[in-house]
N, C-alpha and C positions, 0 to 999 in steps of 0.2 A: 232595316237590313237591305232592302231594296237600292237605295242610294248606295250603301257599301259593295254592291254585288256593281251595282255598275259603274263604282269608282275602282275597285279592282278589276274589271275587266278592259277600262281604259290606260290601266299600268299594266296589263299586257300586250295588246294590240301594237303597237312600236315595235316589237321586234319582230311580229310575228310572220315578216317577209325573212328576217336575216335566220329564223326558225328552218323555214322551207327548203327543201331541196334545191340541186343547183338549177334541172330544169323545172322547177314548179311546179312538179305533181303532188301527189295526194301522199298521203303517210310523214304527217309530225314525226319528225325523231332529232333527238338532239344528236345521235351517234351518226346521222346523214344529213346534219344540218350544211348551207353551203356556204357556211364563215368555219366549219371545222366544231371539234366537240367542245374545244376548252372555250373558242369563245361565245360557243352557245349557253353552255354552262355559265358563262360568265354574265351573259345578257340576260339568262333568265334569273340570275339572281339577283342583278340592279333593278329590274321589271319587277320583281317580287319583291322588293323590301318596303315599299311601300303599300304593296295590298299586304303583304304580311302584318305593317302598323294599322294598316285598316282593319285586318281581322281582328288584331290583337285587342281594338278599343271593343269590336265589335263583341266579341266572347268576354271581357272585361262587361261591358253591358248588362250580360244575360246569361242565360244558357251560356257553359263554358266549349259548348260543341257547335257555337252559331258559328265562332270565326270560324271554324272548319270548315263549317258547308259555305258560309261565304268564298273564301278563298278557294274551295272547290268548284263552284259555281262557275267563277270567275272562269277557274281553267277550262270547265267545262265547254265554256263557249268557244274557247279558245279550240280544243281539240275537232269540233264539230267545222270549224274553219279549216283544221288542218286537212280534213277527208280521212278517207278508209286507205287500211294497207294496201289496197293493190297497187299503188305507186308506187312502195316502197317495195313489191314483187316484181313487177315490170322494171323498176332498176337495176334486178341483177342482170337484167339483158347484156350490161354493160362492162360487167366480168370478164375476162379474159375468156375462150372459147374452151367448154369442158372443166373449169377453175370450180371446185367445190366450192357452194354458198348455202346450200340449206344449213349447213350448222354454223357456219360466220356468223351469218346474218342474226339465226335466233339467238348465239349467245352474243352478238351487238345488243339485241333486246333484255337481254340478263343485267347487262351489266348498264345501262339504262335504268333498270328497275332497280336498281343498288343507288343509282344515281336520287330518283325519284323517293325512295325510302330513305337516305339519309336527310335530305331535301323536309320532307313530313317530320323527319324525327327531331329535327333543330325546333321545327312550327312548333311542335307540342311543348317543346321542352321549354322554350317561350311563354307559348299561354302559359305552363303549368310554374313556369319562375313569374310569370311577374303580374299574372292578372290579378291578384288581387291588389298589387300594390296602382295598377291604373285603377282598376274600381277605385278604390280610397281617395285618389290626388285629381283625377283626372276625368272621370266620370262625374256629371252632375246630377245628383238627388232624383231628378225626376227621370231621367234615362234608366236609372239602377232599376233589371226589375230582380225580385228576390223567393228564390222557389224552394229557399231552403224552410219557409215557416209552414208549406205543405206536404215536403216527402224531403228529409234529411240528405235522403242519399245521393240527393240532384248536385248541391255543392261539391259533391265530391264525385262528379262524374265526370273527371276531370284526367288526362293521360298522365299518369304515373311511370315511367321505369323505373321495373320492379318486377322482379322475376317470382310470379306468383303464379300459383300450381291452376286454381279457377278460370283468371282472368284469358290464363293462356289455353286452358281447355275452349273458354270460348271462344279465341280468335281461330281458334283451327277448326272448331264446331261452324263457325259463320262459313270461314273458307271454302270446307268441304261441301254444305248446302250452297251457297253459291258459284262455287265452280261445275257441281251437278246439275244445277236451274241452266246457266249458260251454254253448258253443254248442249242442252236439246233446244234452247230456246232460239239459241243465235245460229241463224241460219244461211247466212248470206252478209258480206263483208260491208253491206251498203253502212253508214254512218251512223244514220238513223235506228237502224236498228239494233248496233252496235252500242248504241251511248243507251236506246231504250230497256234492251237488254240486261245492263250492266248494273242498272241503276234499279229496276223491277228487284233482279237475285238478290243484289246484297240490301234491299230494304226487308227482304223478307228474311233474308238468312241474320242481318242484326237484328231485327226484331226476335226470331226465333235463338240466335243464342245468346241475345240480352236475359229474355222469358228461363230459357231454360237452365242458365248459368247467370244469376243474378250477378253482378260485381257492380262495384264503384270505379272500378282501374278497368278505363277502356282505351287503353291503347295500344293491344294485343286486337281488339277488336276495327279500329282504326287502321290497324298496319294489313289486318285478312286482305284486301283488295291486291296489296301489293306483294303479297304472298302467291294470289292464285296467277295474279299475272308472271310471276316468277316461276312458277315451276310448271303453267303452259307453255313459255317457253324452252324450259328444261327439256319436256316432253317432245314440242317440236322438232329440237336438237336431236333427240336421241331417236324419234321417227325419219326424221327427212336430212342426217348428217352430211351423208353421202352422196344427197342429193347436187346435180351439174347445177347452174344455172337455167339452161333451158328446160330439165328436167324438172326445177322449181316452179317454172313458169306454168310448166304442161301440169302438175300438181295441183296449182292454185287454179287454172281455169276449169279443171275436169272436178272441184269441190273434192279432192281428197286433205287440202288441210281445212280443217273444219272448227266449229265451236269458240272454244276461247283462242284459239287461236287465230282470230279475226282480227282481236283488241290490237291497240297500239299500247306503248306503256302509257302517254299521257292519258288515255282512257282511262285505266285502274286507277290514277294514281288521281284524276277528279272525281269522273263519275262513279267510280269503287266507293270513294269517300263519302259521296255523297249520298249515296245509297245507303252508307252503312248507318251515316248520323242520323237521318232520318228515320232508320230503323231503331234506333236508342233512341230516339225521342219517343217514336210510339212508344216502344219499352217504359219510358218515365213517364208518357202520360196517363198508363195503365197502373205503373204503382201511386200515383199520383190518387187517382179514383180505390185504389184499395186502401190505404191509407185513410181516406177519406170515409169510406164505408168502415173501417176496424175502430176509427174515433165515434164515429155516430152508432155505432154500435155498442163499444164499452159504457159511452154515455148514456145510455137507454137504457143496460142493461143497469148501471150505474143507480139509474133516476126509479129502476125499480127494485132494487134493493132499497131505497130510503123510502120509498112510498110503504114496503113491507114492513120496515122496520117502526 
């Protein structure tokens, strides 16, 4: 996995100049990229279709949630290069004098995260069409590992679309604990703390509503990151609409926009992810050990019914 993490982070790095703003500050965003949106849009999707193949062998391999974290991974790094918003705050300097941008800007990040969630929702739809037909053709024997002969429900833990009542209780259940952890935790727009942050909540919040909402269909769970970064910015909007440009500025240095509102979308939309798979892992390697404990248990109880008998 280590080779695929940094063969995907080599099929981003190429564009990640024509990503950047026009004067090179900090704040990734495809909607202030300075080639324009469509053709950043378009760069990131030639850049990503070969980590996208790299994930796909890679979740074909194993675990159906590795390519995720791998091609999360990837971006991850990616992001940590781009910096913190405050470049992309210090740009509305550049507004016409008094021109509203508190709510421009945040819903540019809306629809960013529209961008970013269709972007996920193709990946899944991938793994979830054709990984087993690479396992079969294209994977060899000894790469394949296989988790379904110790906890069933690992094969199928696997992103479904399917509008089902649980699956979707837990993405809004991770959400909500993860946008609450961020809230208090992320305190300052530095990077580091930002991606630390991000990644801490939603390991804890999938793990807790993996635990608490068992499902196989985690792609409701998958998608939480880019939920909560959708509707921080919602929030922002509807706090700081009216806000000038300079008045933005004086917001942002006096810390009254605060919490999730730090993130960039490419933050949610890696290290969200990556949080979250790591938290379904823990989740699977706990059913994994129960499972394992309920066989050696029926068995024992098993071996003493026949010693009775």
């Amino acid at each position: 996995m280590v080779a695929a993490i940094v063969l995907s982070t080599l099929c981003w790095l190429p564009v990640l100049d024509f990503l950047r703003a026009a004067d090179g500050s900090s704040g990734l965003s495809l909607m202030d990229a300075r080639v324009g949106v469509f053709w950043a849009c378009g760069l990131l999707f030639l850049a990503g279709l070969p980590a996208l193949l790299t994930g796909l062998y890679v979740s074909a391999s194993g675990n159906p949630l590795s390519g995720v974290y791998t091609i999360g991974f990837s971006l991850m790094i990616l992001s940590g290069l781009g910096g913190s918003m405050t470049g992309l705050i210090a740009r509305q300097a550049e507004r016409l004098n008094g021109e509203p941008s508190g709510g421009s800007i945040f819903m540019q990040l809306e629809i960013e995260m529209v961008i970013w969630a269709l972007a996920w929702c193709l990946m899944m739809f991938l793994v979830r069409k054709y990984r087993v037909w690479i396992r079969n053709n294209l994977v060899p024997s000894r790469l394949k590992t296989n988790f379904a002969k110790d906890v069933p429900i690992e094969e199928e833990d696997t992103p479904r679309f399917a509008i089902q009542i649980r699956p979707a209780m837990a993405g809004l259940l991770c959400a909500a604990i993860a946008w609450v952890l961020c809230r208090f935790i992320m305190q300052t727009p530095n990077t580091g703390q930002v991606i630390g942050t991000i990644l801490l909540s939603f390991t804890i919040a999938g793990l807790t509503a993996r635990l608490a909402l068992p499902t196989g269909n985690v792609v409701f769970l998958l998608l939480s990151p880019l939920l909560v970064g959708f509707a921080s910015y919602a929030l922002a909007a509807v706090l700081h609409g009216s806000a000038s440009a300079d008045d933005l500025i004086l917001l942002w240095q006096r810390g009254q926009i605060v919490g999730p509102m730090y993130a960039m979308p490419i933050h949610w939309a890696s290290t969200g992810l990556i949080g979250v798979s790591v938290g379904i892992g823990m989740a699977q390697a706990i059913d994994r050990v129960r499972v394992a404990e309920s066989a050696q248990a029926e068995q024992a109880q098993g071996d003493t019914s026949d010693t009775v008998a």
